[in-house]
C-alpha positions as CSV (number, residue, x, y, z in Angstrom):
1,X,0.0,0.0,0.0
2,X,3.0,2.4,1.0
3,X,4.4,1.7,-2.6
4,X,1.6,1.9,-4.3
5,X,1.1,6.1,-2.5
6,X,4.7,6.2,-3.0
7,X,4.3,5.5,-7.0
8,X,1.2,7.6,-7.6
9,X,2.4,10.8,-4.6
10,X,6.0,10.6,-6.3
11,X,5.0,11.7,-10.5
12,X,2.4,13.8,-9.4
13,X,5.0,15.1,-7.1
14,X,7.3,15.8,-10.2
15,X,4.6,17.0,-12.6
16,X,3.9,19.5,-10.1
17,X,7.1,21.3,-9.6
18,X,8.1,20.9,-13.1
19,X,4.8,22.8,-13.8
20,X,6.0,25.5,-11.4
21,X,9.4,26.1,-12.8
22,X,7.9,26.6,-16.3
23,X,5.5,29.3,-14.9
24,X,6.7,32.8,-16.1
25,X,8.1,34.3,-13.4
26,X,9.4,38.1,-12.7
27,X,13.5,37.8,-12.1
28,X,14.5,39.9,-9.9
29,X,18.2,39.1,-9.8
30,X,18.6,39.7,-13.3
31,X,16.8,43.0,-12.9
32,X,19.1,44.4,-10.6
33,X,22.1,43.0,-12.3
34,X,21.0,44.8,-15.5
35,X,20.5,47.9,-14.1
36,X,23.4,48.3,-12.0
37,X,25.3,46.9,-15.2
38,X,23.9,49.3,-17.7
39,X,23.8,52.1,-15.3
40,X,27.7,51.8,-15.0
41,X,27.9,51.8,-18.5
42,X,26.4,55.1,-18.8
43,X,29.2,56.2,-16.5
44,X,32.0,54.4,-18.1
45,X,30.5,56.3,-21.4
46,X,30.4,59.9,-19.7
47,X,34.5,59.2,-18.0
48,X,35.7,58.1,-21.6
49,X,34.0,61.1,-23.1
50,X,35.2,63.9,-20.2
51,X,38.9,61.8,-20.3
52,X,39.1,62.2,-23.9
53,X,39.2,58.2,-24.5
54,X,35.8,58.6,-26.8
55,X,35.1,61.3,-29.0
56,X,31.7,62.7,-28.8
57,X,30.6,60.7,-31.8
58,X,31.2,57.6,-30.7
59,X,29.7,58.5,-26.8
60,X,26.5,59.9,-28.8
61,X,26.2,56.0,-30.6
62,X,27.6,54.0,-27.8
63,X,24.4,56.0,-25.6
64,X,22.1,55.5,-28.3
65,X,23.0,51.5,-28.3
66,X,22.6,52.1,-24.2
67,X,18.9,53.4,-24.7
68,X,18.0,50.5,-27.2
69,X,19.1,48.2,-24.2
70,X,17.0,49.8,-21.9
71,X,13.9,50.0,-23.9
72,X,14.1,46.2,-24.2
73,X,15.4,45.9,-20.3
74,X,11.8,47.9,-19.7
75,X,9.8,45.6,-21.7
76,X,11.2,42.3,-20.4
77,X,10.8,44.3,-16.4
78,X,6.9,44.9,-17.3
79,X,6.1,41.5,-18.2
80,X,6.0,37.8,-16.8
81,X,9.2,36.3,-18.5
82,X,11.2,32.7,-18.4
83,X,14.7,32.6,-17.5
84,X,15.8,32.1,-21.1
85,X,13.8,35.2,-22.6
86,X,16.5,37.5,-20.7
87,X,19.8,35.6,-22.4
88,X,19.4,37.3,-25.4
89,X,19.0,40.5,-23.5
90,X,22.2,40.3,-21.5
91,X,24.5,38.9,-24.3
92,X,23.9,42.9,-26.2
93,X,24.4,43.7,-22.8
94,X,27.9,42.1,-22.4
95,X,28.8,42.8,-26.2
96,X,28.1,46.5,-25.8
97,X,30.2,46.4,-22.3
98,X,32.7,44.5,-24.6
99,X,32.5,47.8,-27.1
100,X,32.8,50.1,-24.5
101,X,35.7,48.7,-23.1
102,X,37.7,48.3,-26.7
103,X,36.6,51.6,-27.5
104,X,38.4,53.2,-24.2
105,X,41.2,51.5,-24.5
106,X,42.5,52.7,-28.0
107,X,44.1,56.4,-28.5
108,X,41.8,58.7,-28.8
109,X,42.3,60.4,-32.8
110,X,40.8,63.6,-30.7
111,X,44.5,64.6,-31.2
112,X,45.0,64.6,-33.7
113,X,42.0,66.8,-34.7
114,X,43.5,69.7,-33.1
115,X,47.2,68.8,-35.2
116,X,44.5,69.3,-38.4
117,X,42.7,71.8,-37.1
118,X,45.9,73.7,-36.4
119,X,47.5,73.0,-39.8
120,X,44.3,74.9,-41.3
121,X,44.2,77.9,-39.8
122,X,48.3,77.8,-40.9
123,X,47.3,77.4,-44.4
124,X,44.5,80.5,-43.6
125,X,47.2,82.4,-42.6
126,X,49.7,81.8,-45.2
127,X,47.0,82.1,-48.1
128,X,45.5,85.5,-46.3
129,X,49.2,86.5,-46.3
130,X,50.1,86.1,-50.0
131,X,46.4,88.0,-50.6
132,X,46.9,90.7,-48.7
133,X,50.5,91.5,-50.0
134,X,52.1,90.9,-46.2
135,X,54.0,88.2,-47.6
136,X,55.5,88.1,-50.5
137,X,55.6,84.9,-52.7
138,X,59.3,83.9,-52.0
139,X,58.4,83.9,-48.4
140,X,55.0,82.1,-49.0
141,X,56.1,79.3,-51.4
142,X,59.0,78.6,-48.7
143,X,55.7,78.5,-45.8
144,X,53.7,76.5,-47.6
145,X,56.4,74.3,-48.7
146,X,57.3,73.6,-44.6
147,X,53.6,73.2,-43.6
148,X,53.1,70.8,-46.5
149,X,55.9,68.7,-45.4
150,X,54.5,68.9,-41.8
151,X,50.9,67.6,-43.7
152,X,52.6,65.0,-45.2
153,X,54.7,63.5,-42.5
154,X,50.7,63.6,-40.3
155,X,49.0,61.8,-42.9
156,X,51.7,59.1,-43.3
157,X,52.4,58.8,-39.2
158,X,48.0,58.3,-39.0
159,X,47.9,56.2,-41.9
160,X,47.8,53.1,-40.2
161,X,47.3,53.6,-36.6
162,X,47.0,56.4,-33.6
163,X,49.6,58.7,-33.5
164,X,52.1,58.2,-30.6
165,X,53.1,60.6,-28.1
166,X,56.1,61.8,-29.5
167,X,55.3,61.6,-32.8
168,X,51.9,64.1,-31.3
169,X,54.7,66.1,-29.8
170,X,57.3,66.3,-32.9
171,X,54.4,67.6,-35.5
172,X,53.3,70.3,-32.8
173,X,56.6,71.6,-32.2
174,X,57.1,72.0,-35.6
175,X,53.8,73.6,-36.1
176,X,54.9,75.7,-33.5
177,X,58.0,76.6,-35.1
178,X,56.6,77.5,-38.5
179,X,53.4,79.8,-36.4
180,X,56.3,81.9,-34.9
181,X,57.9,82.3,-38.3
182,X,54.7,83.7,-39.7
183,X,53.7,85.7,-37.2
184,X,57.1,87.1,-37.5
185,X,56.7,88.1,-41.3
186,X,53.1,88.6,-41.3
């Protein structure tokens, strides 16, 4: 009689409590996780940005992949889900984590932005110079001359890669160099 309760108590038993793990439930843990994970992802974002490791561009797309997370993190929070609806949910999270990370760790090309921007208010100056008769075109020709070299010697260094600290260094000093000698003639 025992084995015979024991037999029919035991499946219905099993059937229960598998029925009960396949219920949607809320997840709590995963919740909390993903909020305390994406909101130090917002402030790994904002550090890179006011460090200079991300350029504005990229911050403005990393935090626009960030709010496409948390659109879905609200809709999986508002409803009943199973454990395996939120995988796909925290795999984007840990790839744009992943992103985040790469993107801080390489050199920033901000940079080199202000090398460019620098060489182009040069070339202003040496082109408003020839115009205006303050230099004349001996004296331009050899300017323009130097600050192409300087252009060419930036575009080959950032051809392939970041530019290094000294290499950052050498092309300022040099733009330095030729701003002093046109201040000095213009």
């Amino acid at each position: 009689m025992k084995k015979k309760l024991l037999l029919i108590v035991v499946p219905v038993m099993m059937v229960f409590l598998i029925q009960c793990a396949s219920i949607p439930k809320m997840w709590p843990a995963n919740e909390r996780r993903s909020e305390d994970r994406m909101f130090a992802l917002q402030q790994k974002i904002g550090n890179g940005l006011a460090l200079g490791e991300i350029t504005p561009n990229e911050a403005q797309n990393l935090l626009a992949k960030l709010e496409n997370l948390r659109k879905e993190y609200t809709v999986l929070r508002e409803r009943r889900t199973l454990a395996g609806e939120w995988d796909p949910f925290l795999g984007r999270l840990d790839d744009l984590e992943n992103e985040v990370s790469k993107v801080r760790a390489q050199p920033s090309r901000i940079d080199e932005t202000k090398i460019e921007d620098r060489m182009i208010v040069l070339q202003r100056r040496i082109n408003e110079g020839i115009m205006a008769g303050r230099l004349t075109r001996v004296q331009g020709r050899e300017l323009q001359l130097r600050l192409d070299t300087i252009r060419r010697d930036f575009l080959q260094q950032i051809k392939d890669r970041p530019l290094t600290l000294e290499e950052r260094s050498g092309l300022s000093s040099r733009l330095d160099m030729l701003e002093v000698d046109i201040n000095r003639v213009w």
